[in-house]
C-alpha positions in Angstrom: 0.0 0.0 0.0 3.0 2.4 1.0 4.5 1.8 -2.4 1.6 2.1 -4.7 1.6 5.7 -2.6 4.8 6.7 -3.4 4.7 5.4 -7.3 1.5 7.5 -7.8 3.3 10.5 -5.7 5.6 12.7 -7.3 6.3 14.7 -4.1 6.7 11.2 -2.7 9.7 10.2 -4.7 11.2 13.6 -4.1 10.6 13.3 -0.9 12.2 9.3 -0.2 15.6 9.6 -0.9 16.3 12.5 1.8 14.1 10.1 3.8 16.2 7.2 3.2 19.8 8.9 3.5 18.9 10.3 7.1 17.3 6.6 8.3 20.8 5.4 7.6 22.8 7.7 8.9 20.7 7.5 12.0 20.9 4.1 12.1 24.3 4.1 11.4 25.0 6.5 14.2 22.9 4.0 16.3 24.5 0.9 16.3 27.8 2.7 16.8 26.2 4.3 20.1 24.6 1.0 21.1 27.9 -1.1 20.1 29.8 1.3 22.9 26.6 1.2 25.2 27.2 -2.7 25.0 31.1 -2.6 26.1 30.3 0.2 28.5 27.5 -2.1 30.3 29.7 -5.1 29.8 32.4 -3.2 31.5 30.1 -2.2 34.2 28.6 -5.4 34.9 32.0 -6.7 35.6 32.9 -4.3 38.2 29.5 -4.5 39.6 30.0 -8.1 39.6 33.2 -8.7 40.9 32.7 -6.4 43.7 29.1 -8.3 44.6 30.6 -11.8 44.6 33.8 -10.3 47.0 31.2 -8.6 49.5 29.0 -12.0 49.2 31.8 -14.0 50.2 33.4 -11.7 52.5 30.1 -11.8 54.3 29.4 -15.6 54.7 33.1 -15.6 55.5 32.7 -13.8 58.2 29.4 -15.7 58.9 31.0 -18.6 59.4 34.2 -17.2 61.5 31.7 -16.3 64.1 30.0 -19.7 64.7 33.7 -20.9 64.6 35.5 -18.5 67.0 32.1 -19.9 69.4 33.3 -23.3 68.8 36.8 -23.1 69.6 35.9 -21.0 72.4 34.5 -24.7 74.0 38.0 -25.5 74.8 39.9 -22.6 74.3 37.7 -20.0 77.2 36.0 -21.1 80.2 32.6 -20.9 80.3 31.0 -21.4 83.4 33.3 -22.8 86.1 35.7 -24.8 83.2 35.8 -25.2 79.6 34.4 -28.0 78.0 38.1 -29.8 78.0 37.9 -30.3 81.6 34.6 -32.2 82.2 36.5 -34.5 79.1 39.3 -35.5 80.8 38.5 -39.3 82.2 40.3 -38.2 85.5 38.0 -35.5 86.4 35.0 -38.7 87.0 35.6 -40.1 90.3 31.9 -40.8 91.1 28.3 -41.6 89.2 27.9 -38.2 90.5 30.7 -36.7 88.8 29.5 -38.3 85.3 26.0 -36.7 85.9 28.1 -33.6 86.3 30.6 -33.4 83.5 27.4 -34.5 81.1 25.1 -31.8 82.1 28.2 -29.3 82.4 28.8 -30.1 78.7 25.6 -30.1 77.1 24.9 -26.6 78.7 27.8 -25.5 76.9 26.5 -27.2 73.5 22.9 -25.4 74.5 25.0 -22.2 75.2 27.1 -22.9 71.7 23.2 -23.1 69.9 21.7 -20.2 71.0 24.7 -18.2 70.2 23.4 -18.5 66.1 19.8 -18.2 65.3 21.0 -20.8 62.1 22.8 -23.1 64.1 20.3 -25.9 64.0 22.2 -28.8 66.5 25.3 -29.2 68.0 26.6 -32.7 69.0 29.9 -33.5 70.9 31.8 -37.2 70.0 34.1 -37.7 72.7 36.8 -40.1 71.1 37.6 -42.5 74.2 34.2 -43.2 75.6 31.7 -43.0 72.2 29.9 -41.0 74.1 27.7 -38.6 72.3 26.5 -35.5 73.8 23.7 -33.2 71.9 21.7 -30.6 72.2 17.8 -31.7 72.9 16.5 -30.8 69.5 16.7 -32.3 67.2 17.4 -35.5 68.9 20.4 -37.6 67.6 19.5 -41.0 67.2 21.1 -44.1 70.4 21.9 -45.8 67.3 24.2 -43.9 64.9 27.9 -44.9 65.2 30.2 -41.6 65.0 33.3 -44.1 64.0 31.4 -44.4 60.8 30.8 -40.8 60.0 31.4 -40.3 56.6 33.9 -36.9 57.2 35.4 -38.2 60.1 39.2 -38.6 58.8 38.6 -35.5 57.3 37.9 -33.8 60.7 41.2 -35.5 62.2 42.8 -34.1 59.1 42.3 -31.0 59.5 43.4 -31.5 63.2 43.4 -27.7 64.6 41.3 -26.2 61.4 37.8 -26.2 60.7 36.2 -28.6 58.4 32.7 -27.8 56.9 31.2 -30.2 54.8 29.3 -30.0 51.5 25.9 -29.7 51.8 23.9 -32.8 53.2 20.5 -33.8 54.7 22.5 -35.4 58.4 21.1 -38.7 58.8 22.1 -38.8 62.4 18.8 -36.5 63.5 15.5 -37.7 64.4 12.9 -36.6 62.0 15.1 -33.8 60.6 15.6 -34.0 56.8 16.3 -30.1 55.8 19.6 -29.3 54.4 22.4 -27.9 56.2 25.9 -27.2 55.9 28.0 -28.8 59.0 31.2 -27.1 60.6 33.4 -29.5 62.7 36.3 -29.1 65.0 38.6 -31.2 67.0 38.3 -30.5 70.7 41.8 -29.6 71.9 43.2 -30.3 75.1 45.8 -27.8 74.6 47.6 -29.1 78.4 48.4 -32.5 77.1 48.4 -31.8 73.4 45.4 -34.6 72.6 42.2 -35.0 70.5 39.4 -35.4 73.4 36.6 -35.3 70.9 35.2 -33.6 68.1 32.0 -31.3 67.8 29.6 -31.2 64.8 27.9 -27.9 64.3 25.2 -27.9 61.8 23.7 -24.9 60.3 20.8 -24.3 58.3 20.6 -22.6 54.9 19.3 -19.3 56.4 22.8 -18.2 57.0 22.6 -17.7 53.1 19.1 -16.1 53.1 20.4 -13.9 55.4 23.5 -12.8 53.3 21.1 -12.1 50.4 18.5 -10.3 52.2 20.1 -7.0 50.7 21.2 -8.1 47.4 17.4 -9.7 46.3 15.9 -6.5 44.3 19.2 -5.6 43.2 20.7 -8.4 41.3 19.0 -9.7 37.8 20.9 -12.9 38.3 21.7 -15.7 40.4 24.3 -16.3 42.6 25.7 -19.7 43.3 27.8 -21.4 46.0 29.7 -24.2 45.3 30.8 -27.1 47.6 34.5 -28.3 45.8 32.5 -31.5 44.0 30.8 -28.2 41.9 27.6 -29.3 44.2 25.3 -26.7 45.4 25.3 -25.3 48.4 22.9 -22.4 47.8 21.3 -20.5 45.2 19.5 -17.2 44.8 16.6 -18.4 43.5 16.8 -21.3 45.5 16.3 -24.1 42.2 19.5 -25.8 42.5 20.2 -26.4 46.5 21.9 -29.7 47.3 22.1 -30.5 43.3 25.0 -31.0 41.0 25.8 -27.5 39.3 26.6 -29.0 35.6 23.5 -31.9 35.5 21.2 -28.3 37.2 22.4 -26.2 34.4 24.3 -28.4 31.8 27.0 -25.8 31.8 29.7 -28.5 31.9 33.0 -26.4 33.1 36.1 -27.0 34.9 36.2 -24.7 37.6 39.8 -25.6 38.8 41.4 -25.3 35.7 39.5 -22.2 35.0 39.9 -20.4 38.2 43.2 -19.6 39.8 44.1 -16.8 42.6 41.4 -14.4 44.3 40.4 -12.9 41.0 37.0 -12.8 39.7 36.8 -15.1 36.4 34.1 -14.2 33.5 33.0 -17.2 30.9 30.5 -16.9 28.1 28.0 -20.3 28.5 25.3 -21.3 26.7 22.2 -21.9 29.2 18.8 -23.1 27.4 20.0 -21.5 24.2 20.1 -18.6 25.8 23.6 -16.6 26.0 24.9 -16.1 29.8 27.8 -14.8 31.3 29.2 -16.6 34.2 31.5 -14.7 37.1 33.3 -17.6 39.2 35.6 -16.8 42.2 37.4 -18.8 44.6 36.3 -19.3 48.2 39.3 -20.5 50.3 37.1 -20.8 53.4 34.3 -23.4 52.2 37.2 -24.7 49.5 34.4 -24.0 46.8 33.4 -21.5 44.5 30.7 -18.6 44.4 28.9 -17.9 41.0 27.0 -15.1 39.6 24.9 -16.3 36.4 23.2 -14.1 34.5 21.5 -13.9 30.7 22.9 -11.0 28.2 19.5 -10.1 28.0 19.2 -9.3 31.3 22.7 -7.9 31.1 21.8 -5.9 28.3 18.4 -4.6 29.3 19.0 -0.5 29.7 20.3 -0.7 26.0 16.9 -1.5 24.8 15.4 1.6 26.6 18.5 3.8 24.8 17.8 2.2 21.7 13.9 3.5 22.0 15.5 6.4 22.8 17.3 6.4 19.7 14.6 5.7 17.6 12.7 8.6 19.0 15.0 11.2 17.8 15.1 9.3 14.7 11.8 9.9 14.2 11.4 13.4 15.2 14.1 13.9 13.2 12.8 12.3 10.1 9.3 14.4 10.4 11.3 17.6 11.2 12.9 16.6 7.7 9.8 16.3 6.2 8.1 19.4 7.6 11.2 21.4 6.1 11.2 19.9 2.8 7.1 20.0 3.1 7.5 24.4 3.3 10.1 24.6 0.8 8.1 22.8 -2.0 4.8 24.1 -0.8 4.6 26.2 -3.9 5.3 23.2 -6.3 3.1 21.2 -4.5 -0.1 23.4 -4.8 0.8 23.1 -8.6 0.3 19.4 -8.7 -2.4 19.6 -6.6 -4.6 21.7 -9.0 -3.7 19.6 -11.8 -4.4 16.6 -9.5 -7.9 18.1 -9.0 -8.4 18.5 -12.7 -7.5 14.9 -13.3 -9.8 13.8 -10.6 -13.0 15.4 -12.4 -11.8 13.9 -15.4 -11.7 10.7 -14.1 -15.5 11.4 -12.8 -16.6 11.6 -16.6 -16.4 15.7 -16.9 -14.3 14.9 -19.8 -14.9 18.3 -20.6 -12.8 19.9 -17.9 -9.5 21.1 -18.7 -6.0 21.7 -16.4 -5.4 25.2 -16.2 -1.2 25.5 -15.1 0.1 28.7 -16.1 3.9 29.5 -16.7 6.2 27.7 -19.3 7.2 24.8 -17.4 7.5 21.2 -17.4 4.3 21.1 -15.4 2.6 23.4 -18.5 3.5 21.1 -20.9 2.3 18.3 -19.0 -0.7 20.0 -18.7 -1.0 21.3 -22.1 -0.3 17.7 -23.8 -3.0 16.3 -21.2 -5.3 18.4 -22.5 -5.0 17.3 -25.7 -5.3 13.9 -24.6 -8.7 14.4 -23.2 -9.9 15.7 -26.2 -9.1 12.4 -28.3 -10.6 10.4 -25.1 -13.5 12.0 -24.9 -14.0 11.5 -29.4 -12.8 7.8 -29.0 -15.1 7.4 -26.1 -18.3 8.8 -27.9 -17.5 6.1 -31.0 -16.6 2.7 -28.6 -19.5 3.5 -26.3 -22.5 4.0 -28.5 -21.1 1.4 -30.3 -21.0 -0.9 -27.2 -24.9 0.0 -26.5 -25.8 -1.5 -29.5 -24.0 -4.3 -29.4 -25.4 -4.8 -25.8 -29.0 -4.0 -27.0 -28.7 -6.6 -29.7 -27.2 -9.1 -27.1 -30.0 -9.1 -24.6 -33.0 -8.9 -27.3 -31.3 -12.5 -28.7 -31.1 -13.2 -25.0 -35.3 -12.7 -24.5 -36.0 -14.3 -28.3 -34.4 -17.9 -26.5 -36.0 -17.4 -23.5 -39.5 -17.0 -25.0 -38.7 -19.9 -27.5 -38.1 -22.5 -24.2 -41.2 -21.2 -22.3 -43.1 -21.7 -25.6 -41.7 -25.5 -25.4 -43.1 -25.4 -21.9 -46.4 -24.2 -22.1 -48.0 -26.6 -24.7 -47.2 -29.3 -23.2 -48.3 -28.9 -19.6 -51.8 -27.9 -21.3 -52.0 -31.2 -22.8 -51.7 -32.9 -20.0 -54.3 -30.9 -17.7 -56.5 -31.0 -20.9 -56.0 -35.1 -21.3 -56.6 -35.1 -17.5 -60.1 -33.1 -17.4 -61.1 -35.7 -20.2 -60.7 -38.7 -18.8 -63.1 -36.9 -15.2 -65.1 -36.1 -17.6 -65.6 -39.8 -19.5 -65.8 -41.3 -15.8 -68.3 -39.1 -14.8 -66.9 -37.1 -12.0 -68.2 -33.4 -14.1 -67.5 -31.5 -10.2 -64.0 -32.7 -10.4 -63.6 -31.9 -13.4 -64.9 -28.2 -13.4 -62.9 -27.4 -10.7 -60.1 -28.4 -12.7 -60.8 -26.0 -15.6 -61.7 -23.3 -13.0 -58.0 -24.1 -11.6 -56.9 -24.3 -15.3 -58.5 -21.3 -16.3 -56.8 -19.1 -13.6 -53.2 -20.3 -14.3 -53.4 -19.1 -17.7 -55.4 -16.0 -16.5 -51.9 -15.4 -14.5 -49.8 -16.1 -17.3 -51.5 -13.8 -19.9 -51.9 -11.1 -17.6 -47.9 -11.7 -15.9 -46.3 -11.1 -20.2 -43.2 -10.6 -17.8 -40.5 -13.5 -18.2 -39.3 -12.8 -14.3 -41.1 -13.0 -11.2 -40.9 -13.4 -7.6 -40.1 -16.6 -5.9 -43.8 -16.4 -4.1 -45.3 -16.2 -7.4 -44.1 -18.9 -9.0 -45.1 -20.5 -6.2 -48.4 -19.4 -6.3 -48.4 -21.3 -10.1 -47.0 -24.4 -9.2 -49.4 -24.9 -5.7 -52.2 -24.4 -8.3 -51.2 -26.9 -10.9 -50.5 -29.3 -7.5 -54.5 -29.0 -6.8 -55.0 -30.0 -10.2 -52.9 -32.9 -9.7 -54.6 -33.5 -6.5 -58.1 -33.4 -7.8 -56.4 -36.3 -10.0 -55.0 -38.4 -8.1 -57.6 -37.9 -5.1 -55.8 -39.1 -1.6 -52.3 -40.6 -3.2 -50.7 -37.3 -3.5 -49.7 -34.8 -0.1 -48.1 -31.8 -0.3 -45.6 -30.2 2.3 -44.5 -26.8 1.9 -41.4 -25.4 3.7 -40.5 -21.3 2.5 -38.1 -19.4 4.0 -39.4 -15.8 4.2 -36.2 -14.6 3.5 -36.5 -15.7 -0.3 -40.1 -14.9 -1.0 -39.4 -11.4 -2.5 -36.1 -13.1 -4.6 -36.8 -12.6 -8.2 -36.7 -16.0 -10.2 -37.3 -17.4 -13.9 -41.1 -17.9 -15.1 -42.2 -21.2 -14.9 -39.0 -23.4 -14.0 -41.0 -25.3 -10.8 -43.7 -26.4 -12.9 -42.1 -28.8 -14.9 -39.6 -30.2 -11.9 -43.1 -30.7 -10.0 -45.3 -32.8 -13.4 -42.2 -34.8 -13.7 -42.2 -35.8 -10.2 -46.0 -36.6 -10.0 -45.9 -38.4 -13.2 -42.6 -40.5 -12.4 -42.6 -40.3 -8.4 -46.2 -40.6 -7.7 -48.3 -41.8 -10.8 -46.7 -45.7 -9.6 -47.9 -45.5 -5.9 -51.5 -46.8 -4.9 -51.2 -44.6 -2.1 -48.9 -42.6 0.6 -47.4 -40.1 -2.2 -46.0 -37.1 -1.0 -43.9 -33.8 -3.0 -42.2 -31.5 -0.4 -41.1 -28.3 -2.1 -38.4 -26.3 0.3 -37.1 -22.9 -0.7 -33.9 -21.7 1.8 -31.0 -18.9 1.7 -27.8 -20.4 1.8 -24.9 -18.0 1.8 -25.4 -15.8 -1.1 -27.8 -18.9 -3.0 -31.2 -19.3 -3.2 -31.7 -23.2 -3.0 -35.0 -24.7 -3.9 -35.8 -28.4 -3.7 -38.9 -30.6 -5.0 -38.5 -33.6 -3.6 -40.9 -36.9 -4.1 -40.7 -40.0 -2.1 -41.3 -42.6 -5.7 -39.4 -45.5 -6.4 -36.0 -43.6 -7.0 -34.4 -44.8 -10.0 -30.7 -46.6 -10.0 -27.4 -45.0 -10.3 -26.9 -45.8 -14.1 -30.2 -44.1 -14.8 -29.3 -41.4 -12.6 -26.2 -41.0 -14.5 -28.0 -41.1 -18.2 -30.2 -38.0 -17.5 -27.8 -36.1 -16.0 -25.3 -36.5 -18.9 -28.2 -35.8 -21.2 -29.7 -33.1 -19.0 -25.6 -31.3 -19.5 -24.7 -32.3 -22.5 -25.6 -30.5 -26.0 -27.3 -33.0 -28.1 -30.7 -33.1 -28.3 -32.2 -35.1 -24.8 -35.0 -38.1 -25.7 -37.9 -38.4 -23.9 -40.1 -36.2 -21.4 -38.4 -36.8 -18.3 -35.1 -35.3 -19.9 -36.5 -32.5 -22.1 -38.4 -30.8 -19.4 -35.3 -30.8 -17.1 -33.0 -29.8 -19.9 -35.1 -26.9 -20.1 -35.4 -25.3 -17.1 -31.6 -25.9 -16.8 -31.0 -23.7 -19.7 -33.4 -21.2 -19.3 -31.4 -20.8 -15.9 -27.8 -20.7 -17.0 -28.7 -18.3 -19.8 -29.9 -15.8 -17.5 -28.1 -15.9 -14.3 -24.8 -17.9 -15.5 -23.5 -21.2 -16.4 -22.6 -21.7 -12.2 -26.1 -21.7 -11.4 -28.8 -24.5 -12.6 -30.4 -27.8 -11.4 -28.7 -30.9 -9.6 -30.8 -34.7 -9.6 -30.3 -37.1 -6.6 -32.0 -39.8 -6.3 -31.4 -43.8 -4.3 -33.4 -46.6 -5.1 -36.9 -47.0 -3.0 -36.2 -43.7 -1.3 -37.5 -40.9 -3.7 -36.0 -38.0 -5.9 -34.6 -34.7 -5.0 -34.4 -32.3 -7.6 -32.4 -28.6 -6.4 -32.6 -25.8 -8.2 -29.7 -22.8 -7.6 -30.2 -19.6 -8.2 -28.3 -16.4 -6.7 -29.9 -14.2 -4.3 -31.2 -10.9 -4.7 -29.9 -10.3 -8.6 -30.9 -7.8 -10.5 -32.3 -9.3 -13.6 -33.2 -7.5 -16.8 
């Protein structure tokens, strides 16, 4: 649509190439912007980044330095009236009584050791010569569990005086405690005699890391990972991944060790549900792990699609400030074309005798000038083509109305035969009533038809025609013939051929009713159907078979001459319709065997026929 504007526009094409050199140079100027907007955000985001994953870690570091400074306070402060190391030692329990001392003396420091961190969820003490266990009360640690078969037990000796903290694990030593939780462990130190008394096992929940993110929620567009140093993890921002393996989460399959080296924070470019990412990794010496920040390049890149609406803005008000200024500078060219466009536009409404008045010497003159003499010669040619064209028309339609009178002629005749034959044989048996209502009936139809000379009528009338000829046939054939009728009002007023029912309806009483005793019935429907008027006469005879079916519809198509009644009445009506309204519109026979005939008529409706 835009280009058939601008190929009928002369100002248009003008107009289009300053159009077109400014969209590229702005577009041009754009992507050079945004291309330095991209490394700009890219930059950005790195710093931002880096700095986010340092504080993130420095604060869960520091998380974690506080529980442990609490534990190694067990054995390194007194608390109460010892430390934890001396209600240990095997020589301090003398008595039953000292036992009962030492335990309840220990777990109040455990108890003490809990409620120190609200994410501290249990604390349980080993003590390595005894097995004895001691616990806080919740969650209870199960009688049964053997801590010689913990499963980071040689780690804990290991470490000897450093902390151990464990990837993250449901603990199976709780009772009816199956949250994840990350577990810090230290050797109790009896720092007199230089010996492993026990170890203590302090789990902590995966708050501590909802609490580091509190602040960082609504600012990051990411998600931040940490890493256990099996790439499991520990925690995530959106909290999809916990306790899962980072590569079989994401399918980013990446070797953090070999990737990662020093304190630095590390930037890769993954793939993530075909979806580019970047991915910041840095080291964590504490947990021995890693912490991630993953994030798409679209959300990366989001502010540079509000700058590139930006851009387009100015574009725009740039293009129609362009257009304005070129719009005032040809104003006085342009009110030119118009009046000759207005000229033109009356010619084209059949003023052939207007001319276009463009004064000057001009290119636009001579244009003018030679159109003008253009519309003179239109205007002669036009007077010769179209009178000629009205006779040829006039000719066409009054050879049109000669073949249409010639098949209603072929029509007429022989339906008066019959009725005529029909009176007759009432009259030789004696039924004289019957028979003068028949020419009463009789003399009425052809009443209609001399005083109706038209050869188009309404659908209702020629309904009118046939329902009389049906009461002749009725007086006939006494109680073997019923008749339904089922109009639409919506086709009533259509306009229709003369007499094209009455034949459909004698061949189905002679063929479809004639051969019944009794129980014969003709249903004529008349129905819109889309932009069709579809009218159906339908008689419930013997049917005929599909080869005979097929026979007078080929003859009924064809153009030789059809044999027989049946065929010529049919073949008719048929023409008389596609000569008027068009060879798409006509009659259609179906009929089965013991089941009746339908015979449809098309027609279009609401046509205006002359």
């Amino acid at each position: 649509m835009i280009i058939s504007a601008i190929k009928k526009s002369v100002f248009a094409k003008l107009l289009l190439p300053y159009i077109i050199l400014f969209v590229f140079a702005f577009t041009m100027l754009g992507f050079i912007i945004t291309q330095q907007l991209y490394r700009m955000m890219l930059d950005r985001n790195n710093i931002y980044a880096a700095s986010t994953l340092l504080q993130i870690n420095h604060n869960l570091e520091n998380s974690i330095k506080q529980i442990d400074e609490k534990i190694k306070n067990l054995y390194t402060a007194e608390y109460f009236d010892y430390n934890i190391v001396h209600y240990l030692r095997d020589e301090s329990v003398k008595t039953d009584i000292d036992k009962v001392r030492n335990e309840n003396a220990i777990t109040r420091q455990l108890a003490y050791l809990k409620n120190s961190n609200s994410n501290i969820v249990g604390v349980i003490l080993y003590k390595y010569t005894s097995n004895s266990i001691y616990s806080t009360w919740y969650p209870g640690v199960k009688t049964t569990y053997d801590f010689n078969k913990y499963v980071y037990l040689d780690n804990i000796k290991q470490k000897e005086y450093g902390l151990f903290i464990s990837p993250i694990c449901k603990p199976d030593y709780y009772i009816n405690y199956t949250d994840y939780t990350i577990t810090l462990a230290r050797n109790i130190i009896d720092i007199d005699f230089q010996v492993r008394r026990a170890f203590v096992l302090v789990d902590v929940g995966i708050n501590i890391f909802r609490d580091i993110f509190k602040q960082y929620r609504n600012e990051l567009n990411g998600n931040v990972i940490f890493l256990d140093k099996d790439s499991n993890v520990y925690f995530d921002l959106r909290e999809t991944m916990i306790g899962k393996s980072f590569v079989s989460s994401t399918g980013i399959d990446i070797d953090f060790n070999t990737v990662v080296n020093g304190e630095n924070v590390h930037r890769e470019k993954v793939l993530l549900n075909g979806e580019n990412h970047y991915l910041y990794i840095l080291n964590s010496k504490l947990i021995e792990g890693k912490v991630l920040y993953l994030i798409s390049e679209n959300d990366l890149l989001r502010g540079i699609g509000r700058i590139k609406a930006d851009l387009i803005f100015v574009m725009v008000v740039s293009i129609i400030a362009v257009i304005l200024s070129f719009t005032a500078i040809s104003r006085l060219f342009a009110n030119r074309v118009r009046k000759m466009a207005q000229s033109i536009e009356l010619i084209g409404e059949g003023k052939l005798d207007t001319r276009v008045e463009v004064k000057g010497d001009d290119e636009l003159a001579q244009l003018a000038a030679s159109f003008n003499k253009m519309c003179v010669r239109l205007k002669e040619f036009i007077d010769r083509v179209y009178i000629t064209e009205l006779k040829n028309r006039e000719l066409e339609i009054r050879e049109k109305n000669a073949e249409m009178k010639a098949l209603q002629m072929q029509i007429n005749p022989h339906f008066l035969f019959n009725t005529l034959e029909a009176i007759k044989i009432n009259i030789l048996l004696g039924e004289t009533a019957e028979a003068a209502e028949m020419i009463r009936i009789l003399a009425g139809i052809f009443r209609w038809n001399v005083k109706s000379g038209e050869s188009i009528v309404t659908l209702e009338e020629e309904l009118i025609y046939s329902m009389s000829y049906l009461d002749l046939q009725k007086i006939r054939l006494k109680d073997r013939l019923e008749t339904i009728y089922e109009i639409s009002e919506k086709v009533k007023n259509v306009k229709v051929i003369k007499l094209i029912l009455q034949p459909i309806i004698e061949n189905a009483v002679a063929h479809g009713i004639e051969c019944k005793e009794k129980g014969g019935q003709i249903v004529i429907k008349a129905s819109k159907e889309d932009d069709l008027v579809v009218i159906h006469v339908i008689d419930n005879g013997p049917g005929m078979s599909a080869e005979k079916l097929e026979s007078i519809r080929s003859e009924i198509y064809s153009d030789d001459e059809p044999v027989g009644s049946y065929k010529i009445g049919l073949r008719n009506v048929n023409e008389r319709i596609k000569i008027y309204f068009g060879s798409q519109y006509g009659i259609k026979i179906n009929s089965f065997p013991g089941e009746g005939t339908d015979v449809s008529i098309t027609l279009p409706y609401n046509v205006d026929v002359r």
